[in-house]
C-alpha positions in Angstrom: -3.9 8.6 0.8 -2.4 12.0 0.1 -0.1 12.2 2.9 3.0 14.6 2.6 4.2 13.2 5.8 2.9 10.0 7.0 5.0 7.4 6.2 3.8 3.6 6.4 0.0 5.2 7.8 -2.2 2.5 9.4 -4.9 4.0 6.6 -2.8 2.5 3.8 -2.2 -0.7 6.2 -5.9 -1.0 6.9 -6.3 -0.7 3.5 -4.0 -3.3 2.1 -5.3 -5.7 4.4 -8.8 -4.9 3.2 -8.0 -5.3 -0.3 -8.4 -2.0 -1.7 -6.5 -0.4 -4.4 -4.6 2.5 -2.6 -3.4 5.9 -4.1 -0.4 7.4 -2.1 2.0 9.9 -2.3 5.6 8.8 -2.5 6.5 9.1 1.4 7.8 6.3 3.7 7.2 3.1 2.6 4.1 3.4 0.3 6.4 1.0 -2.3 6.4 -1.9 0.2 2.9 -1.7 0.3 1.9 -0.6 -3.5 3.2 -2.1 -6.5 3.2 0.8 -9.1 0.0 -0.1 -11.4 -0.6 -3.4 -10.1 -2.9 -3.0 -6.5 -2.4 1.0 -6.7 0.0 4.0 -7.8 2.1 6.1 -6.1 2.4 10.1 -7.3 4.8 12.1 -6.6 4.5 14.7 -3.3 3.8 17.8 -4.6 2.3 20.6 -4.7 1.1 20.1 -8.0 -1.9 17.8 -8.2 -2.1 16.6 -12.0 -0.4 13.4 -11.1 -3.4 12.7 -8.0 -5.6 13.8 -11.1 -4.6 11.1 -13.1 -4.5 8.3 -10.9 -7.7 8.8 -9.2 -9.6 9.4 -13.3 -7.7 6.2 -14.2 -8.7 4.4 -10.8 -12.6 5.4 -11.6 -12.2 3.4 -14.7 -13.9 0.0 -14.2 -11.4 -1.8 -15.9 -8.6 -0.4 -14.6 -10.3 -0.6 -11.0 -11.1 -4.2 -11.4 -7.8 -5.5 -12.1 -5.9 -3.1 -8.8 -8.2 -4.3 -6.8 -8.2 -8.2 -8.0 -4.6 -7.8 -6.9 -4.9 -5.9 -3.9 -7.2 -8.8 -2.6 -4.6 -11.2 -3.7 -1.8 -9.7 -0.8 -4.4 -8.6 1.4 -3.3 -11.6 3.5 0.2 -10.4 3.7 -1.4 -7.2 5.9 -3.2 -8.8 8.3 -2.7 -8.5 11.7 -1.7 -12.4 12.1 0.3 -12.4 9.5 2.4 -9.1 10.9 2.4 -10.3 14.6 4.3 -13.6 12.9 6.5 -12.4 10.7 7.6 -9.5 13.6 8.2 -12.5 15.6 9.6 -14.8 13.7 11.9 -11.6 13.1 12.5 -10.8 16.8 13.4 -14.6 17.0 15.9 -14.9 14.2 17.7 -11.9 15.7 17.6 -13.0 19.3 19.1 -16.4 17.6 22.5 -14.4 17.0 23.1 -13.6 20.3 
């Protein structure tokens, strides 16, 4: 997801609840949803694409791909749309409870 200016895309969402490794560019809140190496890598927004480069030869690799995506399927859950109805909710709730 090479976005210059999308922050927190419903591509990366989709993504994250499907389990998938994601590439992004550092915009919005691509950190909430990628954990630097572990389910995916952020590069820097650019103009220079070496950094994309890199990431997506090292994503090809089959061990490297393996162990993102092992990890990406095991917070896939936390993206679902159940999951982020509830938590907006409970959310909503707690700050209703302060009024």
């Amino acid at each position: 997801m090479p976005s210059r200016y999308e922050a927190m895309s419903y591509v990366m969402l989709e993504a994250a609840a499907g389990g998938k490794p994601i590439i992004s560019t550092d915009i919005g809140g691509a950190g909430s949803v990628i954990q630097e190496g572990i389910n995916g890598f952020i590069v820097p927004n650019s103009d220079d694409i070496a950094a994309l480069s890199a990431a997506m030869v090292k994503i090809a690799q089959p061990e490297t791909y393996t162990a993102l995506h092992t990890a990406a399927m095991a917070r896939k859950d936390d993206y679902a749309v159940s999951g982020m109805i509830d938590k907006t909710e409970a959310l909503y709730r707690k700050l209703a409870a302060r009024r």
